[in-house]
C-alpha positions as CSV (number, residue, x, y, z in Angstrom):
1,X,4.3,-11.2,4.7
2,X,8.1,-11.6,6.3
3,X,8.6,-15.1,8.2
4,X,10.4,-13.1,11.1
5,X,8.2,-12.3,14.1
6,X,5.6,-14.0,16.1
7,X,3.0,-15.9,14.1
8,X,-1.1,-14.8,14.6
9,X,-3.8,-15.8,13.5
10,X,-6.2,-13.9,11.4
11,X,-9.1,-14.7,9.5
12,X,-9.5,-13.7,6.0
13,X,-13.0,-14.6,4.1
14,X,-13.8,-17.0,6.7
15,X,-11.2,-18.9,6.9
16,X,-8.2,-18.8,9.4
17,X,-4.6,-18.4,8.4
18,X,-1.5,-18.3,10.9
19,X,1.1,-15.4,9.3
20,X,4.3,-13.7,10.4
21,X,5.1,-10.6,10.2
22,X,7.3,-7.4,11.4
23,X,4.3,-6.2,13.2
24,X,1.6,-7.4,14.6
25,X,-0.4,-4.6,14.2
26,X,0.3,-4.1,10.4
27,X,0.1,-7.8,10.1
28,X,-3.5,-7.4,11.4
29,X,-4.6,-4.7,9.4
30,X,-3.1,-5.9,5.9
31,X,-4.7,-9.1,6.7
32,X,-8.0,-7.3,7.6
33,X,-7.6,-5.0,4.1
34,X,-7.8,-8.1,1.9
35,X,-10.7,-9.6,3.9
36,X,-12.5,-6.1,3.1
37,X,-11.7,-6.1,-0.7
38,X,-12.6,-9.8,-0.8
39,X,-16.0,-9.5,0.6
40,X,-16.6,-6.0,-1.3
41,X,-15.8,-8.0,-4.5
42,X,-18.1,-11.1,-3.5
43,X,-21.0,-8.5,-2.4
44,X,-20.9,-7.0,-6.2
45,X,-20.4,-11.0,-7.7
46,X,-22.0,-14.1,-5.4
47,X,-22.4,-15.9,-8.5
48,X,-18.6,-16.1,-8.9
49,X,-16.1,-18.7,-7.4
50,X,-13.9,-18.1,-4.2
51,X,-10.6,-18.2,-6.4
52,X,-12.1,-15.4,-8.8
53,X,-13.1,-13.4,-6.4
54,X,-9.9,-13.8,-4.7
55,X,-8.1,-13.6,-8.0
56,X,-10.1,-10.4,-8.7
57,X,-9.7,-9.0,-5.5
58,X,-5.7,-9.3,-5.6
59,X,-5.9,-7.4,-9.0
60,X,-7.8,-4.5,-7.3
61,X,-5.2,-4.4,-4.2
62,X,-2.2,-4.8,-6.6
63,X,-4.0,-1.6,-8.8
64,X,-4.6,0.3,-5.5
65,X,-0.5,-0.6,-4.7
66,X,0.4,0.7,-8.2
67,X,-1.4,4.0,-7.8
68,X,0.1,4.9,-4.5
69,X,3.3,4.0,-5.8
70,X,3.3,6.7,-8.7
71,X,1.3,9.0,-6.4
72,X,4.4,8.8,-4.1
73,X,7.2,9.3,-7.0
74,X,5.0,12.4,-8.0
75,X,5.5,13.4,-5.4
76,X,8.9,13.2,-4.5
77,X,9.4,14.3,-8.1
78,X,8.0,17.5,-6.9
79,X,9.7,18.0,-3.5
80,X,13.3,17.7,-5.4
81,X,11.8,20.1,-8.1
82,X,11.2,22.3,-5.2
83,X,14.3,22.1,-3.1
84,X,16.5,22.6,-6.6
85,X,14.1,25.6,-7.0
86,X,15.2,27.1,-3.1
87,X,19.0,26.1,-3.8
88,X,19.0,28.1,-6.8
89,X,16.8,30.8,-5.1
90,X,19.7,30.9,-1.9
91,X,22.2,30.8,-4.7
92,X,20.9,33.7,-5.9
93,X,20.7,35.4,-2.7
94,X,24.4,34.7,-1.6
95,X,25.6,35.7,-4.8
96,X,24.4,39.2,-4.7
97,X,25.6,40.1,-1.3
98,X,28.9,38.9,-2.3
């Protein structure tokens, strides 16, 4: 989270935690995504420790972060593969009326 901005409080696996952020709002719900993976990981292992499933449950986010990050260079590979296709297609297009 950035230090700039007004701190708030939110409460993450029971436990309070004042943060800072850009936004309040996403502040709030980033704070209130890892308090839903945290207890979805503890619901699926109780016997484990807070640190593993908090461990664990970083992993998870990070793997969710990872996957949106390669859907998202997809694609914008395909948008420029699709805007060189149109240039090319104008090109085309001007050139024969010349």
């Amino acid at each position: 989270m950035a230090t700039d901005g007004k701190s708030i409080k939110v409460k993450i696996f029971g436990s309070e935690y004042p943060l800072r952020g850009e936004s309040e709002d996403l502040t709030k719900k980033v704070a209130s995504y890892v308090d839903e993976m945290i207890h979805t990981i503890h619901e699926r292992i109780p016997e484990q420790p807070p640190l593993t499933v908090a461990v664990l449950s970083a992993l998870n986010i990070t793997e969710d972060l990872f996957k949106e990050r390669e859907s998202h260079r997809s694609f914008i590979a395909h948008i420029e593969q699709e805007i060189v296709q149109m240039n090319n297609h104008l090109d085309q297009c001007l050139r024969s009326e010349v």
